[in-house]
C-alpha positions in Angstrom: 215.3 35.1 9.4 212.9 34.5 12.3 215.2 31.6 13.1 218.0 33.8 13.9 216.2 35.8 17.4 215.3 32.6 18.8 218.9 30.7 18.7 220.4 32.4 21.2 218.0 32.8 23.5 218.1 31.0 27.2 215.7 30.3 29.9 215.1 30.1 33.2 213.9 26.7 34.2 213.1 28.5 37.7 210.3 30.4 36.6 209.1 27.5 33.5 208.5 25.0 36.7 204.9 24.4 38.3 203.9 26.3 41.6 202.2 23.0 42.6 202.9 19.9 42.0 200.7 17.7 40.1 198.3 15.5 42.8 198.1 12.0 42.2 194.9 10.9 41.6 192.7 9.0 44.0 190.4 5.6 43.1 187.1 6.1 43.7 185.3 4.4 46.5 183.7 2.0 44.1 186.9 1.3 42.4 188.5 0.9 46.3 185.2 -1.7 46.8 186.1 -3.4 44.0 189.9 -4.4 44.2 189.4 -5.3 47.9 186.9 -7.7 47.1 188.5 -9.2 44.1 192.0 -9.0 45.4 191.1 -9.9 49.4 188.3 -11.9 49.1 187.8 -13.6 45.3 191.2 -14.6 44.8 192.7 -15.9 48.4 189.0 -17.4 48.6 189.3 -19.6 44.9 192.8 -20.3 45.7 191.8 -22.4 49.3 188.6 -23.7 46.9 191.8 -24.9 44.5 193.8 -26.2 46.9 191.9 -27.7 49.9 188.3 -28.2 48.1 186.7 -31.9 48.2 187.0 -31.7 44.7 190.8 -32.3 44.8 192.4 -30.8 41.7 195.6 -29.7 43.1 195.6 -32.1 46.9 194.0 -35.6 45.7 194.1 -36.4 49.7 191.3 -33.7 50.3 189.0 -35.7 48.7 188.5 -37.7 51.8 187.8 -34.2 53.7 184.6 -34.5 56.2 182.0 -31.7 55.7 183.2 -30.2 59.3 186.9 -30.0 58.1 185.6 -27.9 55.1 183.0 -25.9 57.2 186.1 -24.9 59.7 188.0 -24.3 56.7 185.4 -21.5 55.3 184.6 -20.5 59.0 188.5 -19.7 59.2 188.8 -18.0 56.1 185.9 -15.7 56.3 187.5 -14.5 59.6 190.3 -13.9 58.4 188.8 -12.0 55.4 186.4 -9.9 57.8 189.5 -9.3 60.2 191.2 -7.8 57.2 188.2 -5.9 56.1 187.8 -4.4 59.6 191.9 -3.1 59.6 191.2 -1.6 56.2 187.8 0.6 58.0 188.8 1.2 61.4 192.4 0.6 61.4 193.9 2.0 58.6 190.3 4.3 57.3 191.5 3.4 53.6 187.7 2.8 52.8 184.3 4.4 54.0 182.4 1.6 57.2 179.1 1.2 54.5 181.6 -1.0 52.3 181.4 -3.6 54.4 177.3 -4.2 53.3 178.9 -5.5 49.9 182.4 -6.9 50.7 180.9 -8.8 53.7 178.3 -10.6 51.3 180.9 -11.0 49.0 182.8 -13.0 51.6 180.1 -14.9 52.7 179.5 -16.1 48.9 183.2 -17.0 48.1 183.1 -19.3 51.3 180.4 -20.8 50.3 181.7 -22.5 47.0 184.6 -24.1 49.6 181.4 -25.4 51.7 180.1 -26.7 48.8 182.8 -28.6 47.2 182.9 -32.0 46.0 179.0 -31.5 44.9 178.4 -33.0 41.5 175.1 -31.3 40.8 176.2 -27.2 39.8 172.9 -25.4 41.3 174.1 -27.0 44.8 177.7 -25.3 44.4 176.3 -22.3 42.8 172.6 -21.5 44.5 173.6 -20.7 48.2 176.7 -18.4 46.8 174.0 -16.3 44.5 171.8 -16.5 47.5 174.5 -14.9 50.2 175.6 -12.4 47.5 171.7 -11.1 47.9 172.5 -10.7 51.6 173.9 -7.2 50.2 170.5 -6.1 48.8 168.9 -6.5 52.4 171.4 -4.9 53.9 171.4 -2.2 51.6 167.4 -2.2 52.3 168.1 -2.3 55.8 170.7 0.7 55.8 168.9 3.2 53.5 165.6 2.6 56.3 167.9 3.4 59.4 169.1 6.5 57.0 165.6 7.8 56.8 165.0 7.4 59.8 167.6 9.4 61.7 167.1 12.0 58.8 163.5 12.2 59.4 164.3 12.9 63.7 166.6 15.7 62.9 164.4 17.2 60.6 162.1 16.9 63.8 164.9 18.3 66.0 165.9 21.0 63.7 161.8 21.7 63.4 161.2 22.2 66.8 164.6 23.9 67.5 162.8 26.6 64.6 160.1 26.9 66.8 161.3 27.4 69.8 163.5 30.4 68.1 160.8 31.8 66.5 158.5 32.1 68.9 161.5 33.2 71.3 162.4 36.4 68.6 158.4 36.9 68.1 
């Protein structure tokens, strides 16, 4: 019986439709961090470790490569990668300018293991990557200090500006 008021019945599809439309969601800055460094620094880095590293697994001939050839090698890429990482801040303001404390270690590290190629002994391939990865935590050190700094002067700005007001309304 119910059934039977319903059937007939139409709508407007006007008035069923969303004032707003739905936003897309953002990633958040750590997520943003994340795929830059893995897709823009971890990946083109391993594949140029692959492919030109004194190791040899994919080009035997780059066995025979001097440690200058590889050094220019990482010296090139990590332009490159810092280049892109500076179009990404300044150019195109996709992520925040403090990003760069991690994704430039990040670099440094990945650049490293192309540096390092061809060494038989792992802590020689693997020590001075961990080691430039820990550039971050300076850096990090060193930022947070300039921070409380420049906090603790406009406190001291704002403090005497307070003072002069007061004693001006007084």
């Amino acid at each position: 019986m119910s059934n039977r008021k319903w059937k007939n019945r139409t709508y407007n599809v006007e008035t069923l439709k969303d004032e707003q439309p739905k936003k897309r969601r953002e990633l958040s800055k750590t997520w943003k961090i994340c795929l830059i460094a893995l897709f823009l620094i971890a990946i083109p880095s391993f594949l140029v470790f692959v492919l030109f590293g004194k190791d040899g697994w994919v080009i035997p001939a780059t066995k025979n490569l001097s440690l200058g050839a590889l050094f220019g090698m990482a010296i090139g890429l990590l332009a490159v990668q810092i280049a892109v990482i500076a179009a990404l801040i300044w150019g195109f303001k996709v992520i925040p300018w403090d990003s760069t404390l991690m994704l430039i270690p990040i670099a440094f590290s990945m650049v490293s293991f192309i540096v390092s190629s061809g060494a038989s002994a792992w802590y020689i391939r693997v020590l001075p990557a961990v080691a430039l990865a820990f550039l971050a935590v300076i850096l990090f050190a060193i930022k947070s200090a300039v921070e409380k700094k420049v906090t603790k002067k406009q406190q001291e700005k704002q403090q005497a500006y307070d003072r002069i007001n007061k004693s001006l309304l007084d």
